[in-house]
N, CA and C atoms as an extended XYZ file, in Angstrom:
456
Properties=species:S:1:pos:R:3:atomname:S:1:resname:S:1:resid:I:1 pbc="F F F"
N        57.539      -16.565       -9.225 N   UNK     1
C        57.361      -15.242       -8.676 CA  UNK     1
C        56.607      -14.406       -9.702 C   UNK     1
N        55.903      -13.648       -8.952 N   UNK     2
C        55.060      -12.303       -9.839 CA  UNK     2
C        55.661      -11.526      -10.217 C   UNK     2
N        55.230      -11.019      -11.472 N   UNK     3
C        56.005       -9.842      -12.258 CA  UNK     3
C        55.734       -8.353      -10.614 C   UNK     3
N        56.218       -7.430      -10.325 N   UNK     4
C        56.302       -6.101       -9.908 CA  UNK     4
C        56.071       -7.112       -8.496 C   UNK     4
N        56.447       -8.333       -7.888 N   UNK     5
C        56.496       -8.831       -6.014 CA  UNK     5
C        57.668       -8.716       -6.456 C   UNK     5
N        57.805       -8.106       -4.914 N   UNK     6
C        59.537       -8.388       -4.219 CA  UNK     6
C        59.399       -9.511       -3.373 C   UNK     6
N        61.203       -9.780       -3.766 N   UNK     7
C        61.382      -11.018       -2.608 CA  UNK     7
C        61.497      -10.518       -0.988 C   UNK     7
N        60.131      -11.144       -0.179 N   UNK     8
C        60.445      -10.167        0.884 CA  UNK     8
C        61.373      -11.623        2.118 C   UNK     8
N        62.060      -12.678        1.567 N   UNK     9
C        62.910      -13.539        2.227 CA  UNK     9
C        62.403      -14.630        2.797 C   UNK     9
N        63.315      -15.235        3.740 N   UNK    10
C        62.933      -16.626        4.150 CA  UNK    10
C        63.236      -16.208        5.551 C   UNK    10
N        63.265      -15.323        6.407 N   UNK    11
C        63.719      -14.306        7.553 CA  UNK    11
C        62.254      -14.526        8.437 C   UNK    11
N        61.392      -14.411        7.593 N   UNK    12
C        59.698      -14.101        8.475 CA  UNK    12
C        59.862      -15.670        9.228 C   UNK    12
N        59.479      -15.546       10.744 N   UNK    13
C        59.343      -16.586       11.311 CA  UNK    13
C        57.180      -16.924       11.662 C   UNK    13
N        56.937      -17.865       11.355 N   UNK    14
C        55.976      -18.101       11.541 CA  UNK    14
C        55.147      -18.998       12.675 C   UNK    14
N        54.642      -18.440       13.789 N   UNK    15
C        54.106      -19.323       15.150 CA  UNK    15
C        52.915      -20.501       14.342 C   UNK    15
N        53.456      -21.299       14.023 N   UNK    16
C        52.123      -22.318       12.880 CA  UNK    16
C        51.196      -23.138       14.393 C   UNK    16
N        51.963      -23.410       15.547 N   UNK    17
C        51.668      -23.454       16.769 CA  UNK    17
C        50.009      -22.286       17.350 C   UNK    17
N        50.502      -21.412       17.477 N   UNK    18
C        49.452      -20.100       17.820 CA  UNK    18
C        48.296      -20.248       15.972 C   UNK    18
N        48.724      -20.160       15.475 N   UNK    19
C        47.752      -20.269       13.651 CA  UNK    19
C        47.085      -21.337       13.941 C   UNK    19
N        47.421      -22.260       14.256 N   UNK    20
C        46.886      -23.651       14.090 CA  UNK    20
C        45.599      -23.335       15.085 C   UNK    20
N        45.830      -22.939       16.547 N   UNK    21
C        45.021      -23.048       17.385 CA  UNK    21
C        43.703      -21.640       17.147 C   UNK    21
N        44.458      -20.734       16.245 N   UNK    22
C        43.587      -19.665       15.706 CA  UNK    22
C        42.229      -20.539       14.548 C   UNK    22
N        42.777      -21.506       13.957 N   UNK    23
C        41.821      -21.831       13.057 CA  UNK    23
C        41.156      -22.762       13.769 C   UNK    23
N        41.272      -23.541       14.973 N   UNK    24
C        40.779      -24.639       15.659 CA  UNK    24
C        39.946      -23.736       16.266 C   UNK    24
N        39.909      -22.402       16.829 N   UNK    25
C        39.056      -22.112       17.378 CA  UNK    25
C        37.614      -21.466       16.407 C   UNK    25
N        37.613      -21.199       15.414 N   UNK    26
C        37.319      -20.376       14.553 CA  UNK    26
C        36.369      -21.284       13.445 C   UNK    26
N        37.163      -22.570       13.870 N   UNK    27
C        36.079      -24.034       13.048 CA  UNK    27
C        35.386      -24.372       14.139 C   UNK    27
N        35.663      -24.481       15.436 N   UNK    28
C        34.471      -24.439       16.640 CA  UNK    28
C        33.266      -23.843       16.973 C   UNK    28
N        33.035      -22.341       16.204 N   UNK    29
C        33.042      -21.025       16.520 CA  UNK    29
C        31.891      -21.789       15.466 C   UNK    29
N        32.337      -21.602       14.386 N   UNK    30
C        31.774      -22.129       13.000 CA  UNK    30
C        30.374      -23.684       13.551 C   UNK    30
N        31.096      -24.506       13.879 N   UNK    31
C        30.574      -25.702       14.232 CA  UNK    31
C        29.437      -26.199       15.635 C   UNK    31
N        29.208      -24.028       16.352 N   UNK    32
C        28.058      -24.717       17.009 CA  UNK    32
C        27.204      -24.705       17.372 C   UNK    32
N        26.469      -25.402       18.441 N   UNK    33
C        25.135      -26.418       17.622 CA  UNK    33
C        24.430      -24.941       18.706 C   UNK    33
N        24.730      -24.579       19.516 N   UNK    34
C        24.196      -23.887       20.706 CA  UNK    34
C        23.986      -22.341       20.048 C   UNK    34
N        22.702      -22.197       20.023 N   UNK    35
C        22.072      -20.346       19.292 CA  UNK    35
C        21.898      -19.439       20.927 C   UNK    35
N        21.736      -18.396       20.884 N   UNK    36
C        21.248      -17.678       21.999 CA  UNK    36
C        20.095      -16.964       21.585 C   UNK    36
N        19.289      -16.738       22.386 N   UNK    37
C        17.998      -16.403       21.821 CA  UNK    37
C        17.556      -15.906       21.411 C   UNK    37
N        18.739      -14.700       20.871 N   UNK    38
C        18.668      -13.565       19.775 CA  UNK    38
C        18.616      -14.350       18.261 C   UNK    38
N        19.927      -14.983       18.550 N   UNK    39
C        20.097      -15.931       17.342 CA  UNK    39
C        18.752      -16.600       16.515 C   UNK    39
N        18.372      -17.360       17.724 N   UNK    40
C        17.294      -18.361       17.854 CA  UNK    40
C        16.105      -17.323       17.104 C   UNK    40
N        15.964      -16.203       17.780 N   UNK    41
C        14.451      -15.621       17.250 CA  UNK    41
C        14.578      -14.998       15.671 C   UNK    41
N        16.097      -14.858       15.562 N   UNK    42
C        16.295      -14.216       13.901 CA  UNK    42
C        16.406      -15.485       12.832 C   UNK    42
N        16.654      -16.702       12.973 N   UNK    43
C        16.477      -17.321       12.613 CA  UNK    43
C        15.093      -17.772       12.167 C   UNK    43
N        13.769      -17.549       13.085 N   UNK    44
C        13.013      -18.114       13.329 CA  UNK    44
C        12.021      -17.103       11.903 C   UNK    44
N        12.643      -16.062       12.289 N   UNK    45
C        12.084      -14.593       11.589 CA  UNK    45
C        12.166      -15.217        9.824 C   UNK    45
N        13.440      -15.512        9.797 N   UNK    46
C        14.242      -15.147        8.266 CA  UNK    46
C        13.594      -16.636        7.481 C   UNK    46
N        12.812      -18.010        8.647 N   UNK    47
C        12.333      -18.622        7.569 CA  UNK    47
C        11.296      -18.620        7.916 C   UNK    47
N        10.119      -17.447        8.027 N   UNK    48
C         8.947      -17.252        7.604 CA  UNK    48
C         8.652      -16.894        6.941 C   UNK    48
N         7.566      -16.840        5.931 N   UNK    49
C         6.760      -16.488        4.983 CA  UNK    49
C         6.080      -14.993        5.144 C   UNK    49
N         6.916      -14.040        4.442 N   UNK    50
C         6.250      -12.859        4.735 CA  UNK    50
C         5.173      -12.276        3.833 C   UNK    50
N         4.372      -11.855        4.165 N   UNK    51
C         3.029      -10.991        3.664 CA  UNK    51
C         3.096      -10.768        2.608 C   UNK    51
N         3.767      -10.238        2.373 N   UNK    52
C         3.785       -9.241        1.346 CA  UNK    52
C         5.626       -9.003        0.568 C   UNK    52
N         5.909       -8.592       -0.199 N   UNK    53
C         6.812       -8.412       -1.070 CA  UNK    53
C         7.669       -6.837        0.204 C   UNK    53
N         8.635       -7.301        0.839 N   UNK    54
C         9.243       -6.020        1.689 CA  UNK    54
C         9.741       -5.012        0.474 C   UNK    54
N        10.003       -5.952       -0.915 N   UNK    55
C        11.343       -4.521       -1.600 CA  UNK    55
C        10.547       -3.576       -2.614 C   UNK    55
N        10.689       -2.952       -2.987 N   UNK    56
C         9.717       -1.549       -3.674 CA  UNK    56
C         9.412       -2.181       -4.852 C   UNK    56
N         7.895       -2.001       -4.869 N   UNK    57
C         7.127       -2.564       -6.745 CA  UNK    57
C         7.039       -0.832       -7.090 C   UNK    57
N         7.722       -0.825       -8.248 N   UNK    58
C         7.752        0.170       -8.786 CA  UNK    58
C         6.134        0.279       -9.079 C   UNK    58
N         5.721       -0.650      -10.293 N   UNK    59
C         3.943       -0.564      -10.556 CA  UNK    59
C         3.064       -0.624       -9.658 C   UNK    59
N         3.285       -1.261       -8.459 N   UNK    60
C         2.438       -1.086       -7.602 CA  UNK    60
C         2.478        0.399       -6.686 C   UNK    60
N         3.215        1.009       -7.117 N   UNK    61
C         3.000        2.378       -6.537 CA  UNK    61
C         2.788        3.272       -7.444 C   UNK    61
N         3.387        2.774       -8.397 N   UNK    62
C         2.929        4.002      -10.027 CA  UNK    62
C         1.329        4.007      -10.309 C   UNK    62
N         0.817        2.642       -9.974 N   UNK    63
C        -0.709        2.281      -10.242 CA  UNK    63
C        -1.242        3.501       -8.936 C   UNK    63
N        -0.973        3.348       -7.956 N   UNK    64
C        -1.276        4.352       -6.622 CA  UNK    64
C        -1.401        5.375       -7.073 C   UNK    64
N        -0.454        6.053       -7.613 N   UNK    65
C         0.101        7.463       -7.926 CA  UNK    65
C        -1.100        7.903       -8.892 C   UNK    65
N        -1.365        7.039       -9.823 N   UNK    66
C        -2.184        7.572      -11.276 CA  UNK    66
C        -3.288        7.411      -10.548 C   UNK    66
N        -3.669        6.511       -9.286 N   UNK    67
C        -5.107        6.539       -8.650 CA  UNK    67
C        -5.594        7.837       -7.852 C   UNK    67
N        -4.297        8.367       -7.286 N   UNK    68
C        -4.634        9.095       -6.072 CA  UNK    68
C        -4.457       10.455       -7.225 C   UNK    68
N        -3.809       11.037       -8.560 N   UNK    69
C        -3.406       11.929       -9.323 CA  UNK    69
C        -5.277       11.916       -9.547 C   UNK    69
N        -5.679       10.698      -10.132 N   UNK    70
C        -7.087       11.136      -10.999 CA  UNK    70
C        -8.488       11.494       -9.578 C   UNK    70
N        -8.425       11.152       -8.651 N   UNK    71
C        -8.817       11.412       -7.168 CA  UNK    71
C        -8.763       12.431       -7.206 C   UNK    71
N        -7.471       13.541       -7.662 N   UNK    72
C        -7.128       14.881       -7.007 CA  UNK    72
C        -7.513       15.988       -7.774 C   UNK    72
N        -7.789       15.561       -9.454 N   UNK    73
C        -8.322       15.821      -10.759 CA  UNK    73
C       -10.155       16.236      -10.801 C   UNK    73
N        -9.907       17.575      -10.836 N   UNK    74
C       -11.462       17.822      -10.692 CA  UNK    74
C       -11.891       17.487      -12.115 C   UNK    74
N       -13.137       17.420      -11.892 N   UNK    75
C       -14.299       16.965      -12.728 CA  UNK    75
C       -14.595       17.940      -13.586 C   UNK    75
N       -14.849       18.415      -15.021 N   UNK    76
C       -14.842       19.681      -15.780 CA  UNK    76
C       -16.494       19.646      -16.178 C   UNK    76
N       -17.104       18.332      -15.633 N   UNK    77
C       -18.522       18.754      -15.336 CA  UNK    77
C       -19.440       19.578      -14.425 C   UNK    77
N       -18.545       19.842      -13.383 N   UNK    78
C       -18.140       20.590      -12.229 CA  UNK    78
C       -18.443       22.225      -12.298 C   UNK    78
N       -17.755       22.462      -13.217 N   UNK    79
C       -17.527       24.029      -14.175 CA  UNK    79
C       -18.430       24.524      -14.489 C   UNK    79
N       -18.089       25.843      -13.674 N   UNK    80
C       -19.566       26.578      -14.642 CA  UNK    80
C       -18.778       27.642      -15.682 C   UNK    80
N       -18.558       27.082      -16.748 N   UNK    81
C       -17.522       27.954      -17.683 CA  UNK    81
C       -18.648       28.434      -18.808 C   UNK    81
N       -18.092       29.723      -19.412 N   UNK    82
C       -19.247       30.193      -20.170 CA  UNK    82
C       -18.300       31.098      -21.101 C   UNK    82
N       -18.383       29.907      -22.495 N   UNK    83
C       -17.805       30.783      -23.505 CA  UNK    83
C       -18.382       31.822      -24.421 C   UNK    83
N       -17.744       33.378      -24.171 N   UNK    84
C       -19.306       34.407      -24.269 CA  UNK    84
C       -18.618       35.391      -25.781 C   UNK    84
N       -17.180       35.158      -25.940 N   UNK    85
C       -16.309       35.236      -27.202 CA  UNK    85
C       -15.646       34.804      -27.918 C   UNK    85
N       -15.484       35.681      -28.973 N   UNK    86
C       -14.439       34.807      -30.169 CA  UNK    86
C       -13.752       36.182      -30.671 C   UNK    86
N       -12.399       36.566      -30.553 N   UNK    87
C       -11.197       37.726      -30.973 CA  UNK    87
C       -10.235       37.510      -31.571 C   UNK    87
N       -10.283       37.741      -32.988 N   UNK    88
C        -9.431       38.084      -33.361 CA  UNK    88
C        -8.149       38.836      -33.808 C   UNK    88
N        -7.400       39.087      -33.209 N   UNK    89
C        -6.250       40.698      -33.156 CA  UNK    89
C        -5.099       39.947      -34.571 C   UNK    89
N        -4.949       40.472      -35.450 N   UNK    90
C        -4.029       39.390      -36.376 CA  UNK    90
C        -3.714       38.278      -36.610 C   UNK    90
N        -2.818       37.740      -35.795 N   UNK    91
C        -2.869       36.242      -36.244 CA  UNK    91
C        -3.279       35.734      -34.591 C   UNK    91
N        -2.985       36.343      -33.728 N   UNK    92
C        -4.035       36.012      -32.330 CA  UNK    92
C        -5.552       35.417      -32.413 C   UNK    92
N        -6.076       34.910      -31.776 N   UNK    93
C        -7.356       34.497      -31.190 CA  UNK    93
C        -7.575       34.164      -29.944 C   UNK    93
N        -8.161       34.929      -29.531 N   UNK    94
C        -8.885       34.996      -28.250 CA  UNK    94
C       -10.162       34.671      -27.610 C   UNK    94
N       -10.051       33.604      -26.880 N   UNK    95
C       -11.501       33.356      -26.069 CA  UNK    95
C       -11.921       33.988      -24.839 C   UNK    95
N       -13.025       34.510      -25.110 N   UNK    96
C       -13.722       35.052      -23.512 CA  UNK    96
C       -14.780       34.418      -23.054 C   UNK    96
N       -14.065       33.732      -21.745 N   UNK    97
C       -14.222       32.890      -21.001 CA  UNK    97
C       -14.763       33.497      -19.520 C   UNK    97
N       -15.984       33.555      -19.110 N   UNK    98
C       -16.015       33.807      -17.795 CA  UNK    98
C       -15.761       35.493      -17.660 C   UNK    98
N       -15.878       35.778      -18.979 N   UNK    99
C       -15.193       37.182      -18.893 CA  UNK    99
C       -13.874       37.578      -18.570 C   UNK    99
N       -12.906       36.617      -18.838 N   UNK   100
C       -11.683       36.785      -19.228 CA  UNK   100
C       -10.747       36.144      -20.171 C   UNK   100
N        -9.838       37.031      -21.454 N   UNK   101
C        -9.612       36.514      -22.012 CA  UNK   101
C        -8.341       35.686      -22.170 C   UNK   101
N        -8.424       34.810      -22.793 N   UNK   102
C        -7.234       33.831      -22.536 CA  UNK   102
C        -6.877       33.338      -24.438 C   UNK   102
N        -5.394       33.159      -24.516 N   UNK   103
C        -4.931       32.912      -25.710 CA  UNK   103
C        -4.796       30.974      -25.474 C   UNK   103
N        -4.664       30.328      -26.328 N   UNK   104
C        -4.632       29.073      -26.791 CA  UNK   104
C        -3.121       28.550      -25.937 C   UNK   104
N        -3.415       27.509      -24.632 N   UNK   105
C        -2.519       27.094      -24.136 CA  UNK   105
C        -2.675       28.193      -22.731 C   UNK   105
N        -2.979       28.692      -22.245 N   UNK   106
C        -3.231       29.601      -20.879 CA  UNK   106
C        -4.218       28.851      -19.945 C   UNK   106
N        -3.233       28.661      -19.224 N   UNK   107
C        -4.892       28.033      -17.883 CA  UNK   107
C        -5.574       28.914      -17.124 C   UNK   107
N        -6.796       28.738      -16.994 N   UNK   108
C        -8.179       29.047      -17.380 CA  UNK   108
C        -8.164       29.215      -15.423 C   UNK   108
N        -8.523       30.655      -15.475 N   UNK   109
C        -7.986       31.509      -13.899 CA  UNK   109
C        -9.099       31.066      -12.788 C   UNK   109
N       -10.708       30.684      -13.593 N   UNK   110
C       -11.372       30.116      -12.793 CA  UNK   110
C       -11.846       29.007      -12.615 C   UNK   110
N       -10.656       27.855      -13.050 N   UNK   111
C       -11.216       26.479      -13.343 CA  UNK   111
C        -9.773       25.778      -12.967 C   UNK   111
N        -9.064       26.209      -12.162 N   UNK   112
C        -7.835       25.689      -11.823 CA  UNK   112
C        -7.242       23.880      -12.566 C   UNK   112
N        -6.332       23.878      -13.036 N   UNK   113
C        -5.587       22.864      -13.954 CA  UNK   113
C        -6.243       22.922      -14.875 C   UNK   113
N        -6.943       23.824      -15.509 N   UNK   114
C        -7.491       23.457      -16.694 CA  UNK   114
C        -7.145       25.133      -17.708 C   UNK   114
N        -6.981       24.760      -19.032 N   UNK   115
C        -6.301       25.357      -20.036 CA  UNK   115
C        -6.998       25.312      -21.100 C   UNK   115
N        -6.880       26.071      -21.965 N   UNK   116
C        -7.285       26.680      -23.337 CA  UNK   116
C        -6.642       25.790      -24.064 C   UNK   116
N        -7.176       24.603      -24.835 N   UNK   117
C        -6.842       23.717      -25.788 CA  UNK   117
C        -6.954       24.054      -27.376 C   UNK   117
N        -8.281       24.638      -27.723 N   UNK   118
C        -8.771       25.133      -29.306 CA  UNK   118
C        -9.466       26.379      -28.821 C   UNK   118
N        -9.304       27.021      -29.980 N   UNK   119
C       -10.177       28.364      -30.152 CA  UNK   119
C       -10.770       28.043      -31.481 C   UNK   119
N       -12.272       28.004      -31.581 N   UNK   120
C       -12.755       28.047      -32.752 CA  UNK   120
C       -13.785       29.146      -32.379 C   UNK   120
N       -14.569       30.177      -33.935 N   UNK   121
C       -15.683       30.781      -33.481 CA  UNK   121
C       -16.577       29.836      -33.259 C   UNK   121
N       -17.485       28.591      -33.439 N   UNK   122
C       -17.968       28.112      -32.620 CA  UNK   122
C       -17.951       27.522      -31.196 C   UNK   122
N       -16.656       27.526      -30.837 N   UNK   123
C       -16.648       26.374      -29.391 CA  UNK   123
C       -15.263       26.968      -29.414 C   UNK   123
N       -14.733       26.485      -28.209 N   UNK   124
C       -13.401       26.274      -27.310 CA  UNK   124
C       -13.469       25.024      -26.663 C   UNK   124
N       -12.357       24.292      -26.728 N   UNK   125
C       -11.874       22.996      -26.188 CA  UNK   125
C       -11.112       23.137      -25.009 C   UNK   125
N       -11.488       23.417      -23.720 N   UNK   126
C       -10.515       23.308      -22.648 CA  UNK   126
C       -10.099       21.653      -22.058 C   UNK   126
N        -8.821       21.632      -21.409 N   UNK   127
C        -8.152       20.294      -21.421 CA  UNK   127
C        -7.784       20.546      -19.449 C   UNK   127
N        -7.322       19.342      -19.360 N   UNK   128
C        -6.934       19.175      -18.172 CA  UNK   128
C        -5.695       18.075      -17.895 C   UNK   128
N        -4.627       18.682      -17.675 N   UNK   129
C        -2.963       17.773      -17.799 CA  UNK   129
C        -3.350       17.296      -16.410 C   UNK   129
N        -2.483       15.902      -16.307 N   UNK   130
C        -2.334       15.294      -14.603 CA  UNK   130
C        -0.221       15.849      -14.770 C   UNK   130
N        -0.117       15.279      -13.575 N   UNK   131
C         1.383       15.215      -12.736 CA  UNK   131
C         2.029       15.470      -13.824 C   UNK   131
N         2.481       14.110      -15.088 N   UNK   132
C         2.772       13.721      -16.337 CA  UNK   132
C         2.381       14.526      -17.465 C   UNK   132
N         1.679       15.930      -17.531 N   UNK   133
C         1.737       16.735      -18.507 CA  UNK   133
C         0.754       15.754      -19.839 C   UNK   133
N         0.785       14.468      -19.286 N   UNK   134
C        -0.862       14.007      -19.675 CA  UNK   134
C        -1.775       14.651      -20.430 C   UNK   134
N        -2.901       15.136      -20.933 N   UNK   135
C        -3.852       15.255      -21.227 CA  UNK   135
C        -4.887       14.205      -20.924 C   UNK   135
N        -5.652       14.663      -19.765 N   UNK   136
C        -6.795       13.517      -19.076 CA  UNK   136
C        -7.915       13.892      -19.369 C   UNK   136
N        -8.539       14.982      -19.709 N   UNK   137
C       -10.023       15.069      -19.628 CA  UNK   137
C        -9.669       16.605      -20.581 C   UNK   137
N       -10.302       16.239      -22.101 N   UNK   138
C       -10.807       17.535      -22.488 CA  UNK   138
C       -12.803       17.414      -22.771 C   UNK   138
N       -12.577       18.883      -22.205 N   UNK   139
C       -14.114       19.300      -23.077 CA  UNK   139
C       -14.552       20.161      -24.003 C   UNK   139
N       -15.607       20.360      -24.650 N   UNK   140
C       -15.800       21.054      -25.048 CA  UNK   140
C       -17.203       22.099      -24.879 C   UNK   140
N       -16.958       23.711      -25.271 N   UNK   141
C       -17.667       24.252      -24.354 CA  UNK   141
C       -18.470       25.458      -25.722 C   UNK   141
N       -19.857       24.826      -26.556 N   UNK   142
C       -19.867       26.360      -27.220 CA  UNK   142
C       -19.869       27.070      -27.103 C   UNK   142
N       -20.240       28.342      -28.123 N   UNK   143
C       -20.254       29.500      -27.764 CA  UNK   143
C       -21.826       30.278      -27.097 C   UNK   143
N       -21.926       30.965      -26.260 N   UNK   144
C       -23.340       31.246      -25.955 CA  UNK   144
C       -22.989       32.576      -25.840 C   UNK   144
N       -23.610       33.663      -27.009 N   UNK   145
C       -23.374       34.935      -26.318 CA  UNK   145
C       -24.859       35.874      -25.527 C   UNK   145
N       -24.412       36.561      -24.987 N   UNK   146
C       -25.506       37.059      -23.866 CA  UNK   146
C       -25.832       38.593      -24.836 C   UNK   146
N       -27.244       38.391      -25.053 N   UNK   147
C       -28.011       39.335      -25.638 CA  UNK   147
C       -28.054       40.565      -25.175 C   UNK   147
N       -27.996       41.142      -23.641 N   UNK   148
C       -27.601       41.706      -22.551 CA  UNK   148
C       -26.705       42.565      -23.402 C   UNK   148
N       -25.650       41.897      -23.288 N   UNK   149
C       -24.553       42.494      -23.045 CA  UNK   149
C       -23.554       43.050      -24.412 C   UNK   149
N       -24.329       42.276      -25.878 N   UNK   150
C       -23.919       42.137      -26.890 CA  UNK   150
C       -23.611       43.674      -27.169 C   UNK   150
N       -23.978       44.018      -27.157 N   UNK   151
C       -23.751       46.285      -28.085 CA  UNK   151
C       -23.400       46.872      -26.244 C   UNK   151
N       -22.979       46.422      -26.086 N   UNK   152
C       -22.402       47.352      -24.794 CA  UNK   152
C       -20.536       47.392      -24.786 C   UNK   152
């Protein structure tokens, strides 16, 4: 006997008669040869050779994802960006861009996903993050200032 079973007696009567004929039917059940044509067609299903892989490839959709992300990723050749300053306010620096200015790390209001990477007085480096905060495409853009507009 098991430690924490009770003795539950020798009182239980058992039909081994009715059991017996429960498992005779149940090894029949088990044993036959006759499918119905549901049977028959799922069977027929489960040993074919399917196409393709049914359960989820992680890489084969991550590869998708980075295809259809760089697809959706404009081109920064595209841009007509025009770096026309260089500001310094203390330890700030400021680029004017398009005629607006933007601090280091600010995305760039007329060039959508794309951001202020470097401020140098020669050039500014704007960048472009995918989904993943990535860095996919930086450029770089000198400085051109407009004679125009210089003493105004």
């Amino acid at each position: 006997m098991f430690a924490n079973q009770q003795d539950i007696g020798t009182d239980a009567k058992v039909n081994y008669q009715e059991l017996n004929s429960t498992v005779d039917m149940v090894k029949g059940l088990a044993n036959k040869d006759e499918f119905t044509e549901v049977e028959r067609y799922k069977l027929e299903l489960a040993e074919t050779k399917w196409p393709s892989n049914p359960f989820y490839d992680r890489e084969k959709f991550a590869r998708q994802d980075q295809r259809q992300e760089k697809a959706e990723l404009q081109s920064a050749e595209g841009l007509n960006l025009a770096y026309t300053g260089y500001v310094v306010m203390g330890d700030r620096e400021l680029a004017i861009i398009n005629g607006f200015e933007y601090e280091r790390g600010e995305e760039i209001v007329t060039a959508e996903g794309y951001f202020v990477s470097t401020i140098t007085k020669e050039n500014v480096i704007i960048g472009q993050k995918n989904a993943t905060e990535e860095i996919v495409e930086e450029r770089v853009i000198p400085i051109t200032e407009d004679p125009l507009n210089l003493y105004n």
